[in-house]
Each structure stands twice: as structure tokens, then as C-alpha cells.
N, C-alpha and C positions, 0 to 999 in steps of 0.2 A: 518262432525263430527270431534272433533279436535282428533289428535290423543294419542289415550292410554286411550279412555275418554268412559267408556258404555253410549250409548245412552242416559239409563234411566237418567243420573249422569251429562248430559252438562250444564243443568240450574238447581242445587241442589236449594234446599233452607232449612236451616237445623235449629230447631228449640231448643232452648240452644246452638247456636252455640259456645260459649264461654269455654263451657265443655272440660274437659281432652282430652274425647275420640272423641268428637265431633270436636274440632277445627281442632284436628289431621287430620281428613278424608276431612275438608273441604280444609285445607292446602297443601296437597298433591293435588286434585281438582285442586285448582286454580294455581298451579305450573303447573301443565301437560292445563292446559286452558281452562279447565271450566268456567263459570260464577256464579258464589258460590255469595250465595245470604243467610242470616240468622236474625236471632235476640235472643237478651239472655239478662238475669233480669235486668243486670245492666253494666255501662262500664268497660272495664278491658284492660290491657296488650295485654293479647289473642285480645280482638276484635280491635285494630288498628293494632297488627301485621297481620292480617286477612283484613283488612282495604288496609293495607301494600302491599299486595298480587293481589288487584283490588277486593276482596270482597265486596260488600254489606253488611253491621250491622247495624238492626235496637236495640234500646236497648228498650225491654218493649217486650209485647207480645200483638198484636192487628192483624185482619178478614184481615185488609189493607195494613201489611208488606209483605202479600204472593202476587206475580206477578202471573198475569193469565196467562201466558207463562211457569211458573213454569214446570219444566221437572216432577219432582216428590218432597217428601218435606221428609226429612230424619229426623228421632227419634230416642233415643233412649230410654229405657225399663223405664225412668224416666220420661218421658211427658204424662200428664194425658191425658185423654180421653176429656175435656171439653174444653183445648185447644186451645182459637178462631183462633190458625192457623192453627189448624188440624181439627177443625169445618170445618171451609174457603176452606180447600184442601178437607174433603168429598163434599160440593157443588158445586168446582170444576172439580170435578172426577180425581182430579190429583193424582195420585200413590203415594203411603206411602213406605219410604223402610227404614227399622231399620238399625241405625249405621253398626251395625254386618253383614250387607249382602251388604255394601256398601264397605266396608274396602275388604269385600272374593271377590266381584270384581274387588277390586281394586289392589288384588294380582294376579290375572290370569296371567297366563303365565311368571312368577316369581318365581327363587325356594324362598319359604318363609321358614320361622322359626316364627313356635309360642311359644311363652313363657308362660308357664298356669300356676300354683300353689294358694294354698290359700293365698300366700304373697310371695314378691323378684320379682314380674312380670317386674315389669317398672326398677329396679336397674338392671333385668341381662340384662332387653332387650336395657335398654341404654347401657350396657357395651359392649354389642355386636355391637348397632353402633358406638358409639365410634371407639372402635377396626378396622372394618373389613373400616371405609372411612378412619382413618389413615394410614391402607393398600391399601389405592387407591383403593377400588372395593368400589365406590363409593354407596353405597347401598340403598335403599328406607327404611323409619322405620314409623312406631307408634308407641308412649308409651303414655301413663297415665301419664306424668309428664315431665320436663322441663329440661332441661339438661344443668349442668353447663358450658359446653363451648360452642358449637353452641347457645343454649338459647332457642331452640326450642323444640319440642315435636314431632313434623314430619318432613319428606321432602321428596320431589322425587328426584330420585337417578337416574343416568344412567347408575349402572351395573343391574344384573339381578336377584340379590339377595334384599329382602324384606324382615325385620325383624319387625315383630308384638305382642306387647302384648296382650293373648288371655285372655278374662275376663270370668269366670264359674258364676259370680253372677246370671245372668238368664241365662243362657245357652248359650250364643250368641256366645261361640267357640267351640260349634260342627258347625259351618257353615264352618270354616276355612279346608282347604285341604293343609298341610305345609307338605315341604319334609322331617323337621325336628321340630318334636315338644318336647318342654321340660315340666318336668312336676319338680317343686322346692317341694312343699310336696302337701298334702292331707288332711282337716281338715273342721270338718264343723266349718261351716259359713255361712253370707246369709240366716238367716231363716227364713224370709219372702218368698224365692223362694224353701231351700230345709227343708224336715221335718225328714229329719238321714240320715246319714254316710252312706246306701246304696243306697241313692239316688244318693246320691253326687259321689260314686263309676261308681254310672252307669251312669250317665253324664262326668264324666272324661273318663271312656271306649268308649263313642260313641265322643269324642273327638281323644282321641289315635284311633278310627277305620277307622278317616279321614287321617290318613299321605297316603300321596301317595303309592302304592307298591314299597317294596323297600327301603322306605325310612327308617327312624332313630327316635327312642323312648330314649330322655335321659333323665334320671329317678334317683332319688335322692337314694339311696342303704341306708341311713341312718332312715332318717326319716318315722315314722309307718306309716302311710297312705301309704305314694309313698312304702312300700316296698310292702304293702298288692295292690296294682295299678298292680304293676309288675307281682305279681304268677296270675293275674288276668289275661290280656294283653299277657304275652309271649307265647301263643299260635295263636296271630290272625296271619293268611295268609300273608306273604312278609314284616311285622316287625321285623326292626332288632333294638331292645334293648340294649342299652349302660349304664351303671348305675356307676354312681360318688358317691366322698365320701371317709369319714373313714371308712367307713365296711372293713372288710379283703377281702371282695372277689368282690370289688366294680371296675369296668372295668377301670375307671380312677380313682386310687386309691388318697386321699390326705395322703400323707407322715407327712405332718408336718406343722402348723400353726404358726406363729410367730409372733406377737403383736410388732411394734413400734412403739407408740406413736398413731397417726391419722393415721397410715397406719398397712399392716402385709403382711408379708412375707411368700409365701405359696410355698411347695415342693410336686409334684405329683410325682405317676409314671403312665406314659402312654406309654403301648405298651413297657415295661420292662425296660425304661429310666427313670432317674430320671430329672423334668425339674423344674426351681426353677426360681418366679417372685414375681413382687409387685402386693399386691393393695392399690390401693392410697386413700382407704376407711376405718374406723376403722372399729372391728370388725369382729366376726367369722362368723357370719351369712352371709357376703358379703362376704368375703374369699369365703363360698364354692360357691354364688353364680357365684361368677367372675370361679369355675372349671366347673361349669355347663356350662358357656358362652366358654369358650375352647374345652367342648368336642363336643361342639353343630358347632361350627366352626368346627373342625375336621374332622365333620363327613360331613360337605359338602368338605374335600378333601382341607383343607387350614391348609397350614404347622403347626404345633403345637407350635414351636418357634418364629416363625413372630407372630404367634398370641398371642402368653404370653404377649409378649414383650409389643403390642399395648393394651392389657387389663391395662396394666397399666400405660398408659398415661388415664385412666379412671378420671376422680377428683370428680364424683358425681353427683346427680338429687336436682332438689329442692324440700324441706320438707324432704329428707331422709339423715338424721343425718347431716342439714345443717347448717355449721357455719355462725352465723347471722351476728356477730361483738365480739368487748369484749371492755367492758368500767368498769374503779374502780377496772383494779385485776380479772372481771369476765366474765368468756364468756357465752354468749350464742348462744344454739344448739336449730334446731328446726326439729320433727321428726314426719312424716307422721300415724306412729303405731297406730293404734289404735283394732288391735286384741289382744289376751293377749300372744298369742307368739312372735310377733311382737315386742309388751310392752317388754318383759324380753330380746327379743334379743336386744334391743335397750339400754337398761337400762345398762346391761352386759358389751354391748360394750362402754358406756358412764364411767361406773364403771373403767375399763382397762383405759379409757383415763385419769381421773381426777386424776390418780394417786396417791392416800390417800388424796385426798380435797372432800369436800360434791358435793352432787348430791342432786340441788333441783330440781324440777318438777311441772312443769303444766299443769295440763291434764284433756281435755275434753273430754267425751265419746260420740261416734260416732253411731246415730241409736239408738231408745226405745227398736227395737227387738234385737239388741246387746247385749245390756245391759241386757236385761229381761234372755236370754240364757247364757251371760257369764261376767257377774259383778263382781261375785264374784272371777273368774279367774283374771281379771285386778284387783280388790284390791290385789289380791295377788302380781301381777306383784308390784307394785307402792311398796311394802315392798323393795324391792333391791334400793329403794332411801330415801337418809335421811330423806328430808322431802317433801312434795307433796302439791298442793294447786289443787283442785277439782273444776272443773266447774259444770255447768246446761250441762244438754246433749245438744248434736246439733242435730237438729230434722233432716237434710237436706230434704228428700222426702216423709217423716213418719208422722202421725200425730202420738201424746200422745198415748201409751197406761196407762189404770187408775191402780196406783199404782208403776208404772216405774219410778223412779227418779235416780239421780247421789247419793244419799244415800246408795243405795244398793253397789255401791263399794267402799263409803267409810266405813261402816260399817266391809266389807272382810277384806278393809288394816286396819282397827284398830284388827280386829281380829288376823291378820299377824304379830302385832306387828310393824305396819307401825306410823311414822307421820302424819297425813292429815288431812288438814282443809277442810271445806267446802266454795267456794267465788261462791256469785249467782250473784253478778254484775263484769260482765266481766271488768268493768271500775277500779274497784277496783287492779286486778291486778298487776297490773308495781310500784306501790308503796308498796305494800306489797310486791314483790319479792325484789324490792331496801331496805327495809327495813331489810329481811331476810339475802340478799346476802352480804360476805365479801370476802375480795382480796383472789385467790384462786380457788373461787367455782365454781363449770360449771351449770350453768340453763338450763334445758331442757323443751321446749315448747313442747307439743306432742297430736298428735289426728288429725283426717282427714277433723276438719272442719275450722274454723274463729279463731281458738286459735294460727294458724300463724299469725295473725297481731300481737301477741302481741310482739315479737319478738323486732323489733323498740324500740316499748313503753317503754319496759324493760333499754334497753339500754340507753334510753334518759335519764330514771331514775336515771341511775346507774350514769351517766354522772353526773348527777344538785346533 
């Protein structure tokens, strides 16, 4: 067995391997020496970097890409049940093991950090590796997204620290046992898997009842959910509680936020010091995020100013407030958001950068049951931009539900007093934005599915 490898995990074969969460686990795999074996809908980046690695990729999903050797055949909460490779692995009696219980093995014996929240997961939990391998502690990570300098989304690491972004959307981070978990807020979402805020309470609880004894709860002091988490939590056995922020009485206090330009300057006090750094990210929302990634370091006992310092050699993840290019006077940005608080932090911080120029928008809504539970919040969001151009929702895992369309939030934003058109051919876009757009303006592409490609397009536009 090669070593650092469980048993179950030496001959994976992982089913969407191309996925966020999935490439990550199989990546790390095949760096420690696995024989990572997969297939996913179509070709991509991800699968020849994974290629790259001695992977296996098949592209398509067929009975004949799983090897009867297969150690076990790894899923996640998104692969249906009809599956012909998970058909293939029940007639094989080869073991089934969900991302989630692949990744908590693959932290054993690691102190980890999990990053949880309804949104900021993969911006703190890049920020954190960024940081802590500019400090030479050369660290193991997963996130949910791409990281602008390495370029990667995982890796194995040869200190002993493990940083991972824990996903709430099915539960699959109460599996994780971190010596230090974060939690950025609290809000439902996901309502396909939860049906209210006390669900979702007590799934965040049996998350926080996994930190090791001993270990460290950093908790956001600002925001309503995480504050309502905390009077919940402060009582379990051998938790110690750390809470960041502007609250007055928030353990890593934020002093002061300072906006310039594509970056901002933030001022804590920790531990009755004042300590003051960059982040090389716009916006306030990533400010606090980057103090949550400080106190979360801290508490594994890494200096407070060696680690400021390296939070901001951070530059960003891709899809989160990513600069695409800029042609004719215009740039365009393209942003992962597609919750409605997400939408107005994004929005907020795009407003602060354009600096009295328009803010146009394109935005596709993400999930039927999204939209059907909070439409009318994202029209509202989309009001904080001049003008908007509204996609078809992106189905990703969902079928239709009847009556659910992208109408419903354009309808909010006209309520809100928003701009917004409605565009059902995605192809139509890049000329209509070129049409709209003049020297000045900043375009922001936004939503969690296929509305990044258009990014390019726009630009070519803007170009001809």
C-alpha cells in the first residue's frame, strides 16, 4: 500500500471526476500515489491536469470505464442512482465512498481546518493556503475553486497541516473532525436538502461538535446566523470559541476597513494590538474573510504578523470577482455569486471599484429550487447595478420545476427599480453587452454556472 493512501482509496475511480470537489480528492490521491482512475461529461482543464498527475479520464459515462480491480468508485451527492458506473460497481460489489468520507480520510492524522459557511468557503480557504505555503509550512488544501497562482484547487503538502473547504449543502461536513473549524455565516440555502433555519442550525451544531477537544471554533460575531451558532455551541465540552469582526466585543476585533481601488486595507486588534495589512481582493466581504483566515491561523499557534503579511500576497480564486480582461475602455469581471447575499456583496464591492462608472451585469440564476425560494431576493440584489441582462436559469443537477423561470427575478428587479432585460439565447449576449458597454464601464458576469464563458466573448466584442 503506498504510503498515506487508505486502502479503500489505492485504485479510486471517481465518477464526475472533473468536479470542483471531486478533482481535488482525486489530486491529492494521485500525488501521494494512488492510481486515480475517473470519467466526467466532457473534456476540460481539470481532466488533463488530472491526466497530468497519471490519472485515468474517461470523458462520457459508460458500465466499461469502471476497472474490475476498482478499489471502490467514489461519488458525490450529485451522481444519480441510474449511473452505468455505479450500476457496474453494484455488480461488482465494489464499494461506494462519497467524496465527503474520502477527503476525512484523507485528513487523518493532520491537524485540519475546515472552512464552512453559507458562502466565502473556498475565497478564505484559498487564502489560507496561499498564506500558510508562503510560510513554508508547506500545507495540504482542497477548495471548491482554482486558485490564481498555483492554478490548482488541491495538493498534497508535506507539513502537517490540511486545509479544507467543508460543504453544508448535504451534510457531508459533519464527517470532517478539524482542529480548527470556521464558520463565515449561517443562512439557509440548499432547499432541496434543508426545509428551515433549524435544520440547518443543527447541522452546522453536529459540524462544530466534530472539532477535536480542544480545539478552536472561529465564528463570525457579525453576522445573524453565526451569532445565533455561537449562544448555541458555547457550551459543548472542550470548545474554545474565537469570534471575529466588527462587533464591539468580537475576539479578533476589525478596527477599520479601507477600500483602494482592487484592494483594502484592514486594521484588527488581536490580543489588544493593533495589526494592520492588505488584501489584494476588492471588497468588504473578503476583508473580513481574509480576518477569519488570521484568526484561524492563530489559533493553530502561527505568529499573527508572519501571517498577515502572507494573507496578502493572496491575488484571488477563479470566478470570484475575476478580472477577465478589458478591451474599448471596458473591463470585465466575472463572479461565482449566485446567493442573494453573495449577489449584493459582490455587486457592493464592484460599485466601490467602478468608481462613479456603470455597472453592467449578467446574470444567470443557479438551481429551480434557488430561484423558487429566493428570486425575489436576487432581483433585489441586481437593483445595486445599472443595468442587468438576465439569463434562463442553469438547471445544473435539477430538473424544472412547473412555473419556476428567471422571470420571477426579473420581475423583483423591476420592482426594485432595477434595469433588466430578459436574454433566453445565451448566444445573444456578447453583442448586446458590446452594444451597451462604453469606455469606463465595468461588466460583471455572475452566477455559478456556464455564464463564465461568456467572459472571452464579451471581450472579443468589445474588441471588433
Amino acid at each position: 500500500m503506498a504510503p498515506g493512501i487508505p486502502a479503500a482509496l489505492e485504485r479510486p475511480h471517481f465518477i464526475g471526476i472533473g468536479g470542483a470537489g471531486m478533482s481535488g480528492i482525486a489530486k491529492i490521491l494521485a500525488q501521494r500515489g494512488a492510481e486515480v482512475a475517473g470519467s466526467d461529461a466532457k473534456e476540460s482543464a481539470t481532466a488533463e491536469a488530472l491526466r497530468a498527475l497519471g490519472a485515468t479520464v474517461h470523458i462520457g459515462h459508460a458500465a466499461g470505464h469502471l476497472a474490475d480491480d476498482a478499489s471502490c468508485v467514489v461519488v458525490s451527492s450529485a451522481i444519480r442512482p441510474d449511473n452505468p458506473e455505479l450500476v457496474r460497481a453494484a455488480e461488482l460489489s465494489v464499494p461506494v465512498v462519497h467524496r465527503s468520507d474520502a477527503l476525512a480520510a484523507l485528513m487523518e492524522g493532520l491537524r485540519a481546518i475546515a472552512v464552512a459557511g453559507t458562502h466565502g468557503k473556498t475565497t478564505t480557504t484559498s487564502m489560507l493556503a496561499v498564506a500558510l505555503s508562503g510560510l513554508g509550512l508547506d500545507p495540504s488544501y482542497a477548495i471548491g475553486g482554482d486558485l490564481e497562482g498555483p492554478g490548482t484547487n488541491a495538493a498534497h503538502g508535506g507539513g502537517d497541516i490540511f486545509v479544507a473547504e467543508a460543504d453544508e449543502s448535504d451534510r457531508s461536513f459533519q464527517k470532517y473532525v478539524p482542529q480548527v473549524a470556521i464558520v463565515l455565516n449561517v443562512e439557509l440555502d440548499h432547499h432541496a436538502n434543508y426545509a428551515s433555519m433549524d435544520e440547518i442550525y443543527e447541522s452546522f451544531e453536529t459540524f462544530t461538535g466534530k472539532v477535536v477537544p480542544g480545539g478552536t471554533l472561529v465564528v463570525s460575531a457579525d453576522q445573524q446566523g453565526a451569532v445565533e451558532l455561537t449562544r448555541r455551541v458555547r457550551g459543548q465540552d472542550g470548545l474554545q470559541v474565537v469570534t471575529y469582526g466588527e462587533a464591539e466585543g468580537a475576539d479578533v476585533r476589525v478596527h477599520k476597513i479601507t477600500p483602494r481601488g482592487l484592494t483594502s486595507e484592514v486594521t484588527v486588534v488581536l490580543g489588544g494590538k493593533y495589526l494592520t495589512f492588505t488584501v489584494s481582493v476588492p471588497g468588504r466581504h473578503y476583508a473580513l474573510n481574509a480576518v477569519a483566515a488570521l484568526a484561524a491561523g492563530v489559533a493553530l499557534g502561527i505568529p499573527a504578523h508572519n501571517l498577515a503579511s502572507a494573507i496578502g500576497t493572496y491575488t484571488g480564486v477563479k470566478r470570484r470577482l475575476q478580472l477577465k480582461g478589458e478591451a474599448a475602455g471596458v473591463q470585465v469581471v466575472d463572479s461565482y455569486a449566485h446567493h442573494p447575499t453573495e449577489m449584493a456583496a459582490d455587486l457592493e464591492a464592484m460599485r466601490g471599484a467602478a468608481a462613479g462608472s456603470r455597472l453592467l451585469v449578467v446574470f444567470q440564476p443557479h438551481l429551480f429550487s434557488r430561484t423558487q425560494e429566493l428570486g425575489t431576493e436576487m432581483g433585489q440584489a441586481l437593483a445595486l447595478a445599472d443595468a442587468s441582462l438576465v439569463l434562463d436559469i442553469y438547471p445544473a443537477r435539477e430538473d424544472p420545476i412547473p412555473g419556476i423561470t428567471s422571470e420571477l427575478i426579473i420581475d423583483a428587479a423591476k420592482t426594485a427599480g432595477a434595469d433588466v432585460t430578459a436574454v433566453h439565447d445565451k448566444a445573444r449576449i456578447p453583442a448586446a453587452v458590446a452594444g451597451m458597454a462604453k469606455p469606463g464601464d465595468l461588466v460583471l458576469t455572475m452566477g455559478a454556472g456556464d455564464v463564465t464563458d461568456l467572459g472571452p466573448r464579451i471581450l472579443d466584442h468589445l474588441s471588433n
